[in-house]
VEXVEX-961597 format. One record per atom (N, C-alpha, C): atom name; residue in one letter; z negated, x negated, y negated. Coordinates in steps of 0.2 Angstrom, whole numbers. Each point is the difference from the previous one (the first is absolute). Layout:
REM VEXVEX-961597
R  atom  rest     c3     c1     c2
R    CA     a      Z      X      Y
...
***
This chain:
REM VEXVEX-961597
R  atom  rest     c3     c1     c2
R     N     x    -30    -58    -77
R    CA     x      4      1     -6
R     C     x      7     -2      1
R     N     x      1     -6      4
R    CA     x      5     -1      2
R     C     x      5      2      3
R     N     x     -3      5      4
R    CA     x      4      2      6
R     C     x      4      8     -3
R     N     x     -5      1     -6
R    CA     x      4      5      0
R     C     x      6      1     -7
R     N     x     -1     -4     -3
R    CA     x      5     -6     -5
R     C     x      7     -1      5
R     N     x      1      0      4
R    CA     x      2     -2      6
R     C     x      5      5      1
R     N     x     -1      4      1
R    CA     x      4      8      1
R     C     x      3      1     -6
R     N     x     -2     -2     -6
R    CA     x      5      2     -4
R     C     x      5     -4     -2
R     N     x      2     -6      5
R    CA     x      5     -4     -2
R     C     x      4      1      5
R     N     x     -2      5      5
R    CA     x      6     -2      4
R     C     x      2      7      3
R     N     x      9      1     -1
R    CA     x      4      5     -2
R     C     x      4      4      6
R     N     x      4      3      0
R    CA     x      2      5      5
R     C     x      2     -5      6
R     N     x      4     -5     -5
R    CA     x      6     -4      6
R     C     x     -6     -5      4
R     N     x     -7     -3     -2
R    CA     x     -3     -4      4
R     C     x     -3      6      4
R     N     x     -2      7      1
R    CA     x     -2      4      2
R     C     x      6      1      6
R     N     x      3      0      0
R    CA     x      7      2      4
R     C     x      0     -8      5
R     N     x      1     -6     -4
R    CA     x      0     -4      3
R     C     x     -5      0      8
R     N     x     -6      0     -3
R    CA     x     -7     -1      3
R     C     x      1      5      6
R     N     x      0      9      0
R    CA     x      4      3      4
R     C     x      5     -3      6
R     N     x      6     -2     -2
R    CA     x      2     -3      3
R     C     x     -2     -6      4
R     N     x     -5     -4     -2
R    CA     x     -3     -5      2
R     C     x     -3      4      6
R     N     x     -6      5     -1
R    CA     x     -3      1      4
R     C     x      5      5      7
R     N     x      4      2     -2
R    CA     x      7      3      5
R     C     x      0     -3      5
R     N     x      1     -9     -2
R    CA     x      4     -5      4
R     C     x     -5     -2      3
R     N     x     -5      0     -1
R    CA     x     -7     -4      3
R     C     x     -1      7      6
R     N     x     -2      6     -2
R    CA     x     -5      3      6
R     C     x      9      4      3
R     N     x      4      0     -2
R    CA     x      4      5      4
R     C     x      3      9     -5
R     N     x      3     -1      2
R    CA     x      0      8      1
R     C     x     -4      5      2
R     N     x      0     -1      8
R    CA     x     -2      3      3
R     C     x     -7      0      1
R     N     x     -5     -5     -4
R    CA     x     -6     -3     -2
R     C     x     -4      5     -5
R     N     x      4      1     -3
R    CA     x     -2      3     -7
R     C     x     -3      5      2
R     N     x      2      5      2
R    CA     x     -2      8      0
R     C     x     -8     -1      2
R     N     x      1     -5      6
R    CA     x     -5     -1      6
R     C     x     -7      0     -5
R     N     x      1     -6     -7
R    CA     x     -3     -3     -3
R     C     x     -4      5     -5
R     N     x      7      4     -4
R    CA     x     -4      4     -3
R     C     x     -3      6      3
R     N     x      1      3      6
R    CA     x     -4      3      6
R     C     x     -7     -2     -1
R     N     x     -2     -6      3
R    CA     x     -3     -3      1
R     C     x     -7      0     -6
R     N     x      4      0     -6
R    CA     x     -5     -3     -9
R     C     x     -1      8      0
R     N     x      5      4     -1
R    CA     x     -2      9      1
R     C     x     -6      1      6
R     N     x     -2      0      6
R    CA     x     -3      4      3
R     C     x     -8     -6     -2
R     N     x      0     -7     -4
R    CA     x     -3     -3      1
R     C     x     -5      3     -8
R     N     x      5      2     -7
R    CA     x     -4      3     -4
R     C     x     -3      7      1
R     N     x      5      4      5
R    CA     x     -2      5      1
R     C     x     -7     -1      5
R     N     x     -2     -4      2
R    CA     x     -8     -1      5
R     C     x     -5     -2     -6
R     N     x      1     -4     -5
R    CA     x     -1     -3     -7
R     C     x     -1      7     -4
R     N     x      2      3     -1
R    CA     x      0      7     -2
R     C     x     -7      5      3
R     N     x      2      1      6
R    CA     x     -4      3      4
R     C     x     -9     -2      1
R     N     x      0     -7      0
R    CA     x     -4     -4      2
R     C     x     -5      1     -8
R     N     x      3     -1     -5
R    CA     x     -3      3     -8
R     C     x     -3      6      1
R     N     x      4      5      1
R    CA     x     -2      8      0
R     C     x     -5     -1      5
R     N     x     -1     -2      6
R    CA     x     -3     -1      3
R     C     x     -9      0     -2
R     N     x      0     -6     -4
R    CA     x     -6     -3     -3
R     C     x     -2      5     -4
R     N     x      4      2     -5
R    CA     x     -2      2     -6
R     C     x     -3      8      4
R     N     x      4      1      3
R    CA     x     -5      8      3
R     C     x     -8     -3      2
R     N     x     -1     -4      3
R    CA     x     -6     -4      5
R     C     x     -3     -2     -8
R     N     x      1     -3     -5
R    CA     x     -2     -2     -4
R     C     x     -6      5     -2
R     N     x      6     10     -4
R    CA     x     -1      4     -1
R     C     x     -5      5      3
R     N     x     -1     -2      7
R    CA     x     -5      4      5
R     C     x     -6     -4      0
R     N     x      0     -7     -3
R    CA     x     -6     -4      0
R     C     x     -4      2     -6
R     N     x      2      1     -7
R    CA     x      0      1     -5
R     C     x     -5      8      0
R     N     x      4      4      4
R    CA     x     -4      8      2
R     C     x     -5     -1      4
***
């Protein structure tokens, strides 16, 4: 309950800040690599669901 209390006090400019923050920390040239990385990782997340639920569906039948 706390946590999501949390988001609502904090505004464009700590948003940007934080950004920033995270710029300076992994790079420029880090980032792209990074969100690369979380995209092909939901995308397997994704798949690996569908996956079940079909196997689920065929156990069911």
């Amino acid at each position: 309950m706390i946590f999501s209390n949390i988001f609502l006090f904090i505004g464009p400019w700590q948003y940007v800040i934080i950004g920033l923050a995270i710029l300076l920390l992994f790079g420029g040239k880090k980032i792209p690599e990074l969100m690369k990385g979380l995209g092909s990782g939901i995308k397997e997340f994704k798949d690996a669901s569908k996956e079940e639920e079909s196997t689920d569906l065929k156990k069911k039948e």
